[in-house]
N, C-alpha and C positions, 0 to 999 in steps of 0.2 A: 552194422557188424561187417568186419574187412571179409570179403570174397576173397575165398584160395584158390589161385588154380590147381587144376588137376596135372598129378607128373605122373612120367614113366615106373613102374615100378621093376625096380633094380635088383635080378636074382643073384648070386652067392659071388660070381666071378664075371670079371667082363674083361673082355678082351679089344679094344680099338683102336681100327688104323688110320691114321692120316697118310693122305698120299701129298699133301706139299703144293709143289707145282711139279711132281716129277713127271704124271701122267698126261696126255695128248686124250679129249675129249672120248673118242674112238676105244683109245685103250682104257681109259677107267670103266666106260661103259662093258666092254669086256671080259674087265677083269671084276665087275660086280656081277653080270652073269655065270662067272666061273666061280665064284662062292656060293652062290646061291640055288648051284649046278647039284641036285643028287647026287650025281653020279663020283662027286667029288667028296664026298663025304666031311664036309668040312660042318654042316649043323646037322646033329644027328636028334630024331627026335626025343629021343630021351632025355637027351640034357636040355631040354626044354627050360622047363624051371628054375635051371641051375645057371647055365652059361648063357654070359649074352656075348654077340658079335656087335660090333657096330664101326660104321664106314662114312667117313669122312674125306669125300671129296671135295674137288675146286667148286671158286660157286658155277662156273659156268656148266657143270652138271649135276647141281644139283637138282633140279627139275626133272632130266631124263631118268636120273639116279630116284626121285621120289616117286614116278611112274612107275619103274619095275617092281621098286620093294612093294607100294602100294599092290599091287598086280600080283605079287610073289604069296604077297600074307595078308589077306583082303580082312583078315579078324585083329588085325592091330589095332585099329580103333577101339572097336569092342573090347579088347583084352585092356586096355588103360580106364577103360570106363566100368572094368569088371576088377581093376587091379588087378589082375596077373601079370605077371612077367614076361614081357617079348622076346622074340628069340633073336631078334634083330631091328638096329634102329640105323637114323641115318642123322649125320652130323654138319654141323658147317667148320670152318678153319676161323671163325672172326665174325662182329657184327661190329656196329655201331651202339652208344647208350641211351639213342632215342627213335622212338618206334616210326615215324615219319617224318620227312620235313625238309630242308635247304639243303642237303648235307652233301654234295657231289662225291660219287665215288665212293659212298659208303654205306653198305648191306643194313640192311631193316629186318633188327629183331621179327617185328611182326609180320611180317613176308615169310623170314624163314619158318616160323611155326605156322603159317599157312599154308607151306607146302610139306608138310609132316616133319620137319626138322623137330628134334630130340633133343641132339645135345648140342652144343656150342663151346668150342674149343677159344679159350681164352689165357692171353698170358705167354706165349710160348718166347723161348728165350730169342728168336729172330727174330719175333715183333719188338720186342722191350729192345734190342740193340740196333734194327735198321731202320725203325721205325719209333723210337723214342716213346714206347709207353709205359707210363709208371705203372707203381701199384693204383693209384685214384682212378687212372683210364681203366682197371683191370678190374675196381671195384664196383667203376659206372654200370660198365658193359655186363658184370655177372648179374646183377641188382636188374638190368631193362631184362637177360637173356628168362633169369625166373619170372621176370611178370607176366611172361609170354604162355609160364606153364612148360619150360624147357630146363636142361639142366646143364649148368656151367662147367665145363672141363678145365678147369685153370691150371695151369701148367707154374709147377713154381720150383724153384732149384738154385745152389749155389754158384759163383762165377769163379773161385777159388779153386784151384786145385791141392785134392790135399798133400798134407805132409806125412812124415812118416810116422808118427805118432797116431796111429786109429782116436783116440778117445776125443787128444785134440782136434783132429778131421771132422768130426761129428757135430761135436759141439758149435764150432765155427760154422757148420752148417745149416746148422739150427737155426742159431742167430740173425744168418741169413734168411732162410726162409719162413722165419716166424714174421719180419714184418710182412712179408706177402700175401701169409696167408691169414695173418689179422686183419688186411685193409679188406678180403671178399669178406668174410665171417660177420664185420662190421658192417658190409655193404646189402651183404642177401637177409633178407629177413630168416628169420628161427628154424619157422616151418620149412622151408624149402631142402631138397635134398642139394647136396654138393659131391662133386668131384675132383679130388687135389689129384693131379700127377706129379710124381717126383722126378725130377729128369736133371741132373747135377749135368751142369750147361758145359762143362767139364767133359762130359760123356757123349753127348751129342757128338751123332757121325763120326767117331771114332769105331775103332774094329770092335773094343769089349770093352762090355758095361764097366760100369761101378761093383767096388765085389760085396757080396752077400751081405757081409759085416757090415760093411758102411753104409749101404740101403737100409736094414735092419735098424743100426741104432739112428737113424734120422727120421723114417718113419715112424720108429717110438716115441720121437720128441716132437714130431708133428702130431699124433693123435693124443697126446698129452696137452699140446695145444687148443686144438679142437675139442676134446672134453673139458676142458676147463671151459669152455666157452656157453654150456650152458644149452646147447640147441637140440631142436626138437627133429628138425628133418633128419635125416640119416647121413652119412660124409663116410663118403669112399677113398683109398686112396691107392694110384696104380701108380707101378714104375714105369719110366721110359727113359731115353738115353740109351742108344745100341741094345734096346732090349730085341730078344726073338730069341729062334729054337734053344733050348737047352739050360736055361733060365730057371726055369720053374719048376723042374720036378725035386727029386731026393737030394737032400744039401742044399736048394735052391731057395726060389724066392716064394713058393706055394704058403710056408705060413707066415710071410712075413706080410705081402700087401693083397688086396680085392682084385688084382688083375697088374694088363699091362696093356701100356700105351705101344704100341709097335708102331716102325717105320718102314725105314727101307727092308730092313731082313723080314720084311712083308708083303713086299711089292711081288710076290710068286707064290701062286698058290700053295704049293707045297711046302714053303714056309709058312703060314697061317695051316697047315694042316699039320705040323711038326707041333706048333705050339698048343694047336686045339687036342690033340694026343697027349702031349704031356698034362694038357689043367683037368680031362676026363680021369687022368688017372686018381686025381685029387680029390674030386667030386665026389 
């Protein structure tokens, strides 16, 4: 009989930031003490159950990075072995699709979930353009990141900018990321939970996202995707692309996806406290 590993179990909304390479070892460490700061009120406990945070640094801290959460919230273990929901996880930016071996240069699924790594961020439109990896590299990497008992962040989005036609925008986006997010769906087995972010490559590092409308009906036709698909684990899906403060509440994007991938309009605490104030109100 096939052994499941055990995943994170994932409350209502989740909020998670990649810092890139924008941070200097010093400063990310920093700037995950000031999250994780009371006094900053950025995880309050109430929304325990509800809200997750989760922090995705360089690899070169993630170690110091899995020392402090470890230290911060010594009942995360326990709480995944009790299924509850964390109030906070820690992520990597990439792996490789095999758990040890020859591979110079390239991070080991099973290293990173020996030092409490969670999620694994895969796919992101700067890998697939400076680095040439398709969707197969993108289904390898999801398929090693769940055997680990981790969960895949794939990052999938159109290259198109659209036109002025909304319906035709949509559609054409679809199209686009429907093979993308066939090849993981295909690649991770049933049970496993997933994580799509939509991030219309389009939007990336520009000033303002994509508008409401056109996130709205793409994510419709990605979890129309996804349910047709048949699967047992649960699938998430967050926006990113210029996403931060003012995003999500009334008008916004609260009912349209599970969360948001934030970037740079995250890299200051008081922007991750802007956003964490509007998804409380939703809660």
């Amino acid at each position: 009989m096939e052994t499941r590993p055990s995943y994170p179990l994932l409350p209502k909304t989740l909020l998670i930031i990649s810092l890139k390479m924008y941070f200097t070892p010093p400063r990310t460490i920093a700037y995950l003490r000031d999250l994780l700061d009371p006094q900053n009120e950025i995880l309050r406990p109430e929304n325990r159950s509800k809200l997750l945070l989760a922090l995705i640094p360089d690899f070169l801290t993630i170690y110091p990075c899995s020392e402090i959460i470890q230290s911060h919230f010594p009942e995360l273990e326990q709480q995944q072995q009790q299924q509850q929901p964390p109030r906070f996880l820690l992520g990597a930016q990439d792996c490789f699709w095999e758990p040890l071996g020859p591979y110079t240069g390239e991070v080991s699924p099973s290293c990173l979930q020996s030092l409490h790594v969670s999620l694994v961020e895969l796919g992101h439109a700067e890998r697939r353009a400076l680095f040439h990896e398709t969707d197969e590299h993108v289904g390898r990497k999801a398929a090693a990141v769940s055997a680990q008992g981790m969960i895949p962040l794939v990052c999938v989005g159109e290259i198109a900018v659209p036109g002025p036609v909304m319906a035709d925008a949509v559609r054409n986006a679809i199209a686009e990321c429907m093979v993308q997010v066939q090849a993981v769906l295909a690649a991770v087995p049933s049970y496993a939970p997933l994580i799509f972010a939509y991030e219309p490559v389009w939007a990336i590092g520009k000033p303002v996202p994509a508008s409401v409308e056109h996130v709205s009906g793409v994510v419709s036709g990605i979890r129309e995707i996804v349910g047709g698909s048949g699967r047992e684990g649960e699938v998430r899906i967050l926006y990113g692309g210029s996403a931060g403060p003012g995003l999500w509440g009334e008008g916004g994007l609260g009912n349209v996806v599970d969360g948001m991938f934030l970037g740079r309009f995250a890299h200051e605490v008081e922007g991750v406290r802007k956003v964490v104030r509007e998804v409380e109100e939703t809660l």
